[in-house]
MDAnalysis code that builds the backbone (N, CA, C; Angstrom):
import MDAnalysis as mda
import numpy as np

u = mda.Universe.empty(381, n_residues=127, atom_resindex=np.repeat(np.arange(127), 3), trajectory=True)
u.add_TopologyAttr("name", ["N", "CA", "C"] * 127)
u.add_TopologyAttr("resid", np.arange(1, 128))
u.add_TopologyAttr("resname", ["UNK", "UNK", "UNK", "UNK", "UNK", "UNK", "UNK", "UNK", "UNK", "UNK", "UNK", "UNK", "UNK", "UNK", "UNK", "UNK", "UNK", "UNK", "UNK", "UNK", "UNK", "UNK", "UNK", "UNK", "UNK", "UNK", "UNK", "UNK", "UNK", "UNK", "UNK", "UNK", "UNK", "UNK", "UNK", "UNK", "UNK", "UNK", "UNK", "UNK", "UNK", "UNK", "UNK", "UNK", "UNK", "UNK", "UNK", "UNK", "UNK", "UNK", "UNK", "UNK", "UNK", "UNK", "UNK", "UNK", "UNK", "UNK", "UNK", "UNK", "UNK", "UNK", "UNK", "UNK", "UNK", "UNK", "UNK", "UNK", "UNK", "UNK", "UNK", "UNK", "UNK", "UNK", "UNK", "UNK", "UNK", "UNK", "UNK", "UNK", "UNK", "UNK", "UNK", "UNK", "UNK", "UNK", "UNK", "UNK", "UNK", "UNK", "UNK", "UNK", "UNK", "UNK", "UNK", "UNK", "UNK", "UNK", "UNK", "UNK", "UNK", "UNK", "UNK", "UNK", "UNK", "UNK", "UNK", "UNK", "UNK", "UNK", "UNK", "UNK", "UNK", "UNK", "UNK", "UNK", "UNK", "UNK", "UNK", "UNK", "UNK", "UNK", "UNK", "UNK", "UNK", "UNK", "UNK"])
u.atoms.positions = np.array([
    [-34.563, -41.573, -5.225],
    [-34.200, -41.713, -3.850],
    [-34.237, -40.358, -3.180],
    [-34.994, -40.227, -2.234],
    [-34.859, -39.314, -1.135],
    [-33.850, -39.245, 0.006],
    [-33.211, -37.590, -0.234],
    [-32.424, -38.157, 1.061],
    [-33.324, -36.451, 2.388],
    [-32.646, -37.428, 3.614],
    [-33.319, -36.360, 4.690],
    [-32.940, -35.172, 4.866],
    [-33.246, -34.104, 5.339],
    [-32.908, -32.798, 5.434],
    [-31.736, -33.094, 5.993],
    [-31.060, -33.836, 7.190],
    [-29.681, -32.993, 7.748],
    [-28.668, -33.556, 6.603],
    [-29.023, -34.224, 6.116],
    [-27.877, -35.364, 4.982],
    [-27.821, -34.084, 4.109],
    [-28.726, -33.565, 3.422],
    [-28.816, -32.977, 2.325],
    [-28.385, -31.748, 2.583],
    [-28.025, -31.285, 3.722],
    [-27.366, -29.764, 4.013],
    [-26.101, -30.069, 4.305],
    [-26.032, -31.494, 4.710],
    [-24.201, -31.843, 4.485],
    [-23.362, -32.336, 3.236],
    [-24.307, -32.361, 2.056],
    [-24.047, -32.582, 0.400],
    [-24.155, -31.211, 0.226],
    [-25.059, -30.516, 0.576],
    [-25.209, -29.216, -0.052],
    [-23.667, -28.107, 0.390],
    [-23.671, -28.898, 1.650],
    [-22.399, -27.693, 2.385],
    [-20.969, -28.193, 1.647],
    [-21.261, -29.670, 1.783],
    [-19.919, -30.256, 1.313],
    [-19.183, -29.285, -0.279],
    [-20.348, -29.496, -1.406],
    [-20.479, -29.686, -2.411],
    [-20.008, -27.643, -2.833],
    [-20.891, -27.103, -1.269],
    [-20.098, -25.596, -1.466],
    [-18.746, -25.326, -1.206],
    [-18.231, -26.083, -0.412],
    [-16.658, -25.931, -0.263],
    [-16.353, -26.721, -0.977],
    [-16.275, -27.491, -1.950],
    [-15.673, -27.822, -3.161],
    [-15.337, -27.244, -4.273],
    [-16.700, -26.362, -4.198],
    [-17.274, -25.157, -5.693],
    [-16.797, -24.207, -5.511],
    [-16.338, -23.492, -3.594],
    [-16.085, -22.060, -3.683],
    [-15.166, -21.435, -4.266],
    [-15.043, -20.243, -4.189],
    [-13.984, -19.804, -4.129],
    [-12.260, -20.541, -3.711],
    [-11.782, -20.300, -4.958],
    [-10.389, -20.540, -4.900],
    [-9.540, -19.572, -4.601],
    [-8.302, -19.811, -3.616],
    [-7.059, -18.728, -3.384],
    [-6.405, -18.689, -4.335],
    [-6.701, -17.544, -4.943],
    [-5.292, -17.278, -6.210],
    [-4.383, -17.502, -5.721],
    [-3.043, -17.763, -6.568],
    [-1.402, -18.364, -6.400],
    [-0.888, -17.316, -6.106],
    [-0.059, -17.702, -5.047],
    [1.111, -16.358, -4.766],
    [1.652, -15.956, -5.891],
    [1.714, -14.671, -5.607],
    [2.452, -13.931, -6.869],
    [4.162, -14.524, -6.582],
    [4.443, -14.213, -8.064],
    [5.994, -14.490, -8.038],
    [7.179, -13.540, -7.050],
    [8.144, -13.979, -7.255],
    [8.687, -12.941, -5.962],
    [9.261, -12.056, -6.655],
    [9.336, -10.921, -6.087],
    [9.757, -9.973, -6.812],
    [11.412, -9.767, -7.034],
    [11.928, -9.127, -8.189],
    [13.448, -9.134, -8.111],
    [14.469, -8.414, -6.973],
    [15.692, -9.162, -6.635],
    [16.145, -8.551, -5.445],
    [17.171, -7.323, -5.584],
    [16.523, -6.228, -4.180],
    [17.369, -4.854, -4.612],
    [18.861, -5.000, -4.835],
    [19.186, -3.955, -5.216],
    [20.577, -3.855, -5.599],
    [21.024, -3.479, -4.061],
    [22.264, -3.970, -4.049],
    [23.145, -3.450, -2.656],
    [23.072, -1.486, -2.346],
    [23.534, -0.875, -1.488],
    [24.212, -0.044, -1.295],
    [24.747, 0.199, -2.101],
    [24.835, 1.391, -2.593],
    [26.639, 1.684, -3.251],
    [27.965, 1.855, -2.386],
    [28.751, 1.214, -2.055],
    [29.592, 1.824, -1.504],
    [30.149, 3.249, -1.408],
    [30.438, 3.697, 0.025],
    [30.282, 5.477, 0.234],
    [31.964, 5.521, 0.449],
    [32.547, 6.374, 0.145],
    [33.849, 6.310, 0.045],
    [34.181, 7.228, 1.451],
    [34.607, 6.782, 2.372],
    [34.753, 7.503, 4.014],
    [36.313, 7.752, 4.272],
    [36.127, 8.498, 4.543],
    [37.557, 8.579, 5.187],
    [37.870, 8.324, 6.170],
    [39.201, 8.008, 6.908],
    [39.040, 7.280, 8.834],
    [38.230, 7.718, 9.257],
    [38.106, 6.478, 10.308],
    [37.536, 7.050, 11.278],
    [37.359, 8.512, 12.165],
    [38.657, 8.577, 12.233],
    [39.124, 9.887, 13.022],
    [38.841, 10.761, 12.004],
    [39.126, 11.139, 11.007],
    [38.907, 11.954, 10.180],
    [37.405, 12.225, 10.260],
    [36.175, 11.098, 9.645],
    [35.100, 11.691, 9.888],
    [34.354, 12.045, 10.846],
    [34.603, 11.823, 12.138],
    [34.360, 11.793, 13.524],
    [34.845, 12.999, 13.839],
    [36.198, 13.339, 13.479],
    [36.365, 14.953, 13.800],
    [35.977, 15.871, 12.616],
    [35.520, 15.404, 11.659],
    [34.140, 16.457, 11.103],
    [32.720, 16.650, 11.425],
    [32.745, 15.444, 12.502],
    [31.534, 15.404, 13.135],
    [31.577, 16.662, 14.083],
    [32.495, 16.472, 14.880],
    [32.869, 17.497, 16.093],
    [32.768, 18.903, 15.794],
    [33.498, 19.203, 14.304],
    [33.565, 20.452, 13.801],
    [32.631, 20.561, 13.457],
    [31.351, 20.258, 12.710],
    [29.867, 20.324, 12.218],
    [29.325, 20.557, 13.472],
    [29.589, 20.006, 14.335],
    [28.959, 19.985, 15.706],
    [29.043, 22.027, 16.536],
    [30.668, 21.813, 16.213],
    [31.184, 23.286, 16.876],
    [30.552, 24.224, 15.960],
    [30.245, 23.951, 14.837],
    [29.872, 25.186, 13.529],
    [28.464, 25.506, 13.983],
    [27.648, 24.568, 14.094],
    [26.261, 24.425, 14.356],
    [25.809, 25.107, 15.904],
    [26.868, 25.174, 17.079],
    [26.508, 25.701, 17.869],
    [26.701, 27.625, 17.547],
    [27.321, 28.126, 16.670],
    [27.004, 28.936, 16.667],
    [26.163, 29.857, 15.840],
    [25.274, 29.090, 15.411],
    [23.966, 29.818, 14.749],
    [23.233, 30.435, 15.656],
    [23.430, 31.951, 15.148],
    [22.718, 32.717, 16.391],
    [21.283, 32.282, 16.851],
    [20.204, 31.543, 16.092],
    [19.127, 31.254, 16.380],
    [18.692, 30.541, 16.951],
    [19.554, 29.231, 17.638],
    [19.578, 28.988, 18.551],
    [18.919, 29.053, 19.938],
    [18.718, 28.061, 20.659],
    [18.037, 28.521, 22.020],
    [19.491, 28.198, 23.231],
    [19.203, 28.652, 24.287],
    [19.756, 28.406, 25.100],
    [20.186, 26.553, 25.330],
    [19.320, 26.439, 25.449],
    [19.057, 24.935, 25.954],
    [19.783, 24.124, 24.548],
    [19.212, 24.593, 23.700],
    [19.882, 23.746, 22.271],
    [21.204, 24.420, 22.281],
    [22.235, 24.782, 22.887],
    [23.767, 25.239, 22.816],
    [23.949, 24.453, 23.885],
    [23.315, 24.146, 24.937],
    [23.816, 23.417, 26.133],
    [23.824, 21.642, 25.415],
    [22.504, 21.643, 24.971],
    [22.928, 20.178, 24.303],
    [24.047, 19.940, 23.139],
    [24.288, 20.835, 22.071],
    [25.349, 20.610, 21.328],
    [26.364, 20.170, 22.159],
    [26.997, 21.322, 23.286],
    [28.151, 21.017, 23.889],
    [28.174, 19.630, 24.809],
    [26.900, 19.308, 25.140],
    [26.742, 17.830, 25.749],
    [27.507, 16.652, 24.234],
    [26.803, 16.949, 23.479],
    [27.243, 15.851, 21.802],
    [28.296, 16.665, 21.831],
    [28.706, 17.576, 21.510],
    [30.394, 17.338, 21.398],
    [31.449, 16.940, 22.370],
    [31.415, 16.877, 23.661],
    [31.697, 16.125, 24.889],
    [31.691, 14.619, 24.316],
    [30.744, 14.305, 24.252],
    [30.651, 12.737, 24.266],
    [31.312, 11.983, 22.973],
    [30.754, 13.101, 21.811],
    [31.672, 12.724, 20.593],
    [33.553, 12.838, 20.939],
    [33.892, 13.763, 21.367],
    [35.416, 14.178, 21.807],
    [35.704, 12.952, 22.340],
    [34.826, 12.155, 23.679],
    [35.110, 10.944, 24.647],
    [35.039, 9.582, 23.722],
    [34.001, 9.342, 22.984],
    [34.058, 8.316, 22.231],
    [35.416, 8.313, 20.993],
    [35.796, 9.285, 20.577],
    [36.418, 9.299, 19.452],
    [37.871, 9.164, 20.491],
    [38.048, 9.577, 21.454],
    [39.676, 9.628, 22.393],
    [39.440, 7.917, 22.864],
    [38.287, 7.402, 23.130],
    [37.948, 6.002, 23.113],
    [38.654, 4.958, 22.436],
    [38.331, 5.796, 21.187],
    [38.147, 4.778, 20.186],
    [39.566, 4.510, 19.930],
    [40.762, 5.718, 20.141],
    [41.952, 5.858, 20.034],
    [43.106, 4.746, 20.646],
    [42.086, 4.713, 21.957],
    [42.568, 4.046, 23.289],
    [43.302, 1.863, 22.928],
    [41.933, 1.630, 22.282],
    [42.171, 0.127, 22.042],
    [42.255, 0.540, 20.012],
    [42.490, -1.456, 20.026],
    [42.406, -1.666, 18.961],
    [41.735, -1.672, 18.302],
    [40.590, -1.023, 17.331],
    [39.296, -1.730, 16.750],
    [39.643, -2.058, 15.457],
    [38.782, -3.528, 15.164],
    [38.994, -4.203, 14.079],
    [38.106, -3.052, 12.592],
    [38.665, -3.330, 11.275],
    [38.996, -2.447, 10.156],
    [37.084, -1.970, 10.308],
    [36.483, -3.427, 9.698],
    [35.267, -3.354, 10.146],
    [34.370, -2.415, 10.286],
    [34.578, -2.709, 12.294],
    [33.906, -1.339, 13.031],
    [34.403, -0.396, 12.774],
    [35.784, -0.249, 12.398],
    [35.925, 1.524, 12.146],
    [35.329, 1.492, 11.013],
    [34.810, 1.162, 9.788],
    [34.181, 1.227, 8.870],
    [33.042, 1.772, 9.331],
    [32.442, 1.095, 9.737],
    [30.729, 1.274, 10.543],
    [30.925, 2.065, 11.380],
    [32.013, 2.581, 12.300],
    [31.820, 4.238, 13.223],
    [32.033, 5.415, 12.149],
    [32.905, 5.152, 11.175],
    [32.783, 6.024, 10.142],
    [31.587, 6.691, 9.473],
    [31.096, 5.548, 9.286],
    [29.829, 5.759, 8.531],
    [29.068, 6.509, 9.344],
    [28.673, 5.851, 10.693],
    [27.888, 6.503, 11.274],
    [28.265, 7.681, 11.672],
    [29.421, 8.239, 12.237],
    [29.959, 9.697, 12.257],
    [29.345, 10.614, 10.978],
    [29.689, 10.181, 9.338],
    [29.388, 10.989, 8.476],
    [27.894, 10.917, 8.686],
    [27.310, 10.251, 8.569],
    [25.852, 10.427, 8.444],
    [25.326, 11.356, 9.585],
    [25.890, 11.398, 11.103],
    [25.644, 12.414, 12.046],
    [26.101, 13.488, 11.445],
    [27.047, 13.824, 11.070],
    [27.575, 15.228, 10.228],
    [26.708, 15.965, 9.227],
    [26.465, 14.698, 8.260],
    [25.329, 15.403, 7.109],
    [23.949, 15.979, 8.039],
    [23.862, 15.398, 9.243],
    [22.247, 15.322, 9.664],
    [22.841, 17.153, 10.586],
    [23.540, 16.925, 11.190],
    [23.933, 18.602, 11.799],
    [24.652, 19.579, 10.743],
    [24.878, 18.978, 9.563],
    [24.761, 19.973, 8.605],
    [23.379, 20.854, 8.106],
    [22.670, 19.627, 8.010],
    [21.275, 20.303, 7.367],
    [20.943, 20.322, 8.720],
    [20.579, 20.777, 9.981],
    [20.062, 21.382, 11.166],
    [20.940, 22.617, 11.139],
    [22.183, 22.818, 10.894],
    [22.742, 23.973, 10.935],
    [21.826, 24.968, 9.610],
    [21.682, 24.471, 8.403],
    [21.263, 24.874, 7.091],
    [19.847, 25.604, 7.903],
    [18.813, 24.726, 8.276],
    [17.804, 25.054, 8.814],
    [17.756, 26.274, 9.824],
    [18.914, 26.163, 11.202],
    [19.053, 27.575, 12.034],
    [19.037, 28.310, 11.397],
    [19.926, 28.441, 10.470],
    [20.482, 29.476, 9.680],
    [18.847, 30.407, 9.304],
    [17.770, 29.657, 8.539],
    [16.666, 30.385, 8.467],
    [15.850, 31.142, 9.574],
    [15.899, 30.521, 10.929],
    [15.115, 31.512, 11.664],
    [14.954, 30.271, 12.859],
    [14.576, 31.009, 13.955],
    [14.439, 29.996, 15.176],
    [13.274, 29.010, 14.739],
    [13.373, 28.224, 15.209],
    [12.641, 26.602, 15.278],
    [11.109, 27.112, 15.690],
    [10.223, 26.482, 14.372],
    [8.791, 26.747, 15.723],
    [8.488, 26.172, 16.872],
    [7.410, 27.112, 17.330],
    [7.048, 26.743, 18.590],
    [5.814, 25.613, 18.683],
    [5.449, 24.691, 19.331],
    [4.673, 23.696, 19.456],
    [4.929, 22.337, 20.074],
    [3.848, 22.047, 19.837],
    [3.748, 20.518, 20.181],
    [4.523, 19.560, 18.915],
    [5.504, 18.732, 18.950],
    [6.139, 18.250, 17.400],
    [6.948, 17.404, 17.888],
])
């Protein structure tokens, strides 16, 4: 039996998407990370006013620019206002957990920017 050309390019096509290529199986999922470790913080207030003091330490690295002493004292302003804020109402255990945190982690980060002044003024460029 003969069949006609358009029949036979629709067996032929069919018969290739049957034969092709197969999608390999998703890979398995991979195992899930471990948590955080818990960071042991101290109050709020406590790390928030080591923020302030990291803050005050850091403005006086002589290497410094003008403009970068005017902004410290802008962040320590606002840190001083948020932290007299924070004094003001109640905040649940929680969020002071999570302003904690985030206070220390601003501290470590103007620690090592203070570490860095300390070597020599900031280059100059595009960055």
């Amino acid at each position: 039996m003969l069949v006609s050309g358009p029949v036979r390019r629709s067996l032929v096509f069919a018969l290739l998407l049957a034969c092709g290529p197969k999608v390999p199986p998703a890979p398995p999922p991979a195992a899930p990370l471990p948590a955080d470790p818990d960071v042991d913080l101290a109050s709020m207030e406590n790390e928030c006013d080591a923020l302030i003091a990291a803050l005050t330490a850091y403005k006086t690295c002589t290497n410094l620019e003008d403009d970068d002493k005017e902004s410290i004292d802008a962040w320590i302003e606002r840190a001083q206002w948020d932290l007299a804020a924070g004094k003001k109402v109640e905040i649940e255990p929680n969020a002071q957990k999570q302003a904690a945190g985030a206070c220390r982690k601003a501290t470590n980060s103007v620690k090592a920017a203070h570490e860095r002044c300390k070597n020599g003024k900031r280059p100059k460029g595009d960055y």
